[in-house]
N, C-alpha and C positions, 0 to 999 in steps of 0.2 A: 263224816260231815265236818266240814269247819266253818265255821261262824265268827265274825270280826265285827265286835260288841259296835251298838251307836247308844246314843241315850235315845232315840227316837222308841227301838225295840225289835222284837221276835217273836212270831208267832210261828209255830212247828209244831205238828202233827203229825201221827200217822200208825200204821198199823192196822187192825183193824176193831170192830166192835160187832154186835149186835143188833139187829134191826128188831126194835120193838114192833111189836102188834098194833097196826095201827096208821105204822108211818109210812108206808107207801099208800097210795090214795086208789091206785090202780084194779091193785088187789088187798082190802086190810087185813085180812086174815095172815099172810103169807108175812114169815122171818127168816132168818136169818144171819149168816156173818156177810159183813160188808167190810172189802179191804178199800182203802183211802191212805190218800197221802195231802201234803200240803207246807208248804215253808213260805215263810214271803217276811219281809223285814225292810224297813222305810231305809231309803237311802235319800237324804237329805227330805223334801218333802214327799217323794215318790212311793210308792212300796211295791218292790221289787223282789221276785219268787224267784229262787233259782227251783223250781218244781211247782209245777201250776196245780191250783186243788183238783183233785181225780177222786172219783168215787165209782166203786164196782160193788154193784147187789146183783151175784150172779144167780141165785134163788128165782130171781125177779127180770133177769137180763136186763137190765137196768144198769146204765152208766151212765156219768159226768163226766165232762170235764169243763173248766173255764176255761174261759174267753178272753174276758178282760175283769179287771178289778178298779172299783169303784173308791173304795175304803178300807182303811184297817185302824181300828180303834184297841188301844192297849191300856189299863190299867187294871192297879192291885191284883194282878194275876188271872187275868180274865182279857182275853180278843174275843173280836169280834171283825169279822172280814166280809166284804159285802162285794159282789160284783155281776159276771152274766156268765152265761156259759154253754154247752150243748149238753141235750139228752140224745147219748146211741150214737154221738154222729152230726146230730139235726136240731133245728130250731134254735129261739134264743132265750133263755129260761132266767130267771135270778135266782139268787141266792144268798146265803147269807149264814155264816157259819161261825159259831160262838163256841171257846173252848178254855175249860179253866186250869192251868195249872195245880193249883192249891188241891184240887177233885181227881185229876185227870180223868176229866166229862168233857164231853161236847152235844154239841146238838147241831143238825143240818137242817136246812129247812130250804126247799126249791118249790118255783113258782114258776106258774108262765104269767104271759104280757098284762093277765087282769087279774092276777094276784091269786089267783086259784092254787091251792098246793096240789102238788106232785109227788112230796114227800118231805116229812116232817119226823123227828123222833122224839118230840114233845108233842104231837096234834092235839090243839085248844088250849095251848097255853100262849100266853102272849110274847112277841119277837125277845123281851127282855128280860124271860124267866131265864133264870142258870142255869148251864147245862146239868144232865144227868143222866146221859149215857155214858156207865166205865167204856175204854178203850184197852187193847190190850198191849201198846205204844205211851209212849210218851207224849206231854202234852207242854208245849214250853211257849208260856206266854209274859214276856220282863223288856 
């Protein structure tokens, strides 16, 4: 990878992690490894991925991918990326994915159109608790 620093920042992710008990809504019982990726860094006001966020919970056949991106908020070590994306293929879901450097945790949390989750790896904490699911990747948020 190469990266050509701004002061605006970097959020990059990836590897995989974990799926706690709980976070898919579908089936809560059911875990395991979910492989994900994710890069995206503001060029000028923009924030621009060279790698759109993906996530695979093959346990669950269950995939994302984004669509478009809304936001990306950076500080003291901590993103937070917000935008839309598909499940499987289909639909238009949001999302919104918070990841700390400082931990190397994140947390995914996808919605559809009436806010209902689909899948969360905090469920019942609110959008602005810190992440805290380790990763088994790197988590680069400056």
């Amino acid at each position: 990878s190469v990266y050509d620093p701004t002061p605006q920042g970097l959020f990059s992710a990836g590897s995989k992690y974990t799926s706690p008990v709980g976070a898919y809504t579908q089936n809560p019982s059911l875990t395991g490894n979910v492989v994900f990726g994710l890069s995206y860094k503001y060029q000028g006001t923009v924030p621009v991925g060279n790698r759109q966020f993906t996530l695979d919970f093959k346990a669950a056949d269950f995939t994302f991918d984004a669509t478009t991106i809304s936001s990306l908020v950076i500080a003291n070590g901590t993103a937070t990326l917000r935008g839309t994306g598909a499940i499987n293929g289909a639909g238009n879901y949001k999302f919104l994915v918070t990841g700390s450097e400082t931990t190397g945790t994140i947390r995914v949390q996808i919605t559809d159109s009436d806010n209902i989750f689909i899948y969360d790896t905090q469920p019942g904490q609110a959008d602005t608790a810190s992440p805290t699911t380790p990763v088994t990747g790197n988590v680069l948020a400056h």
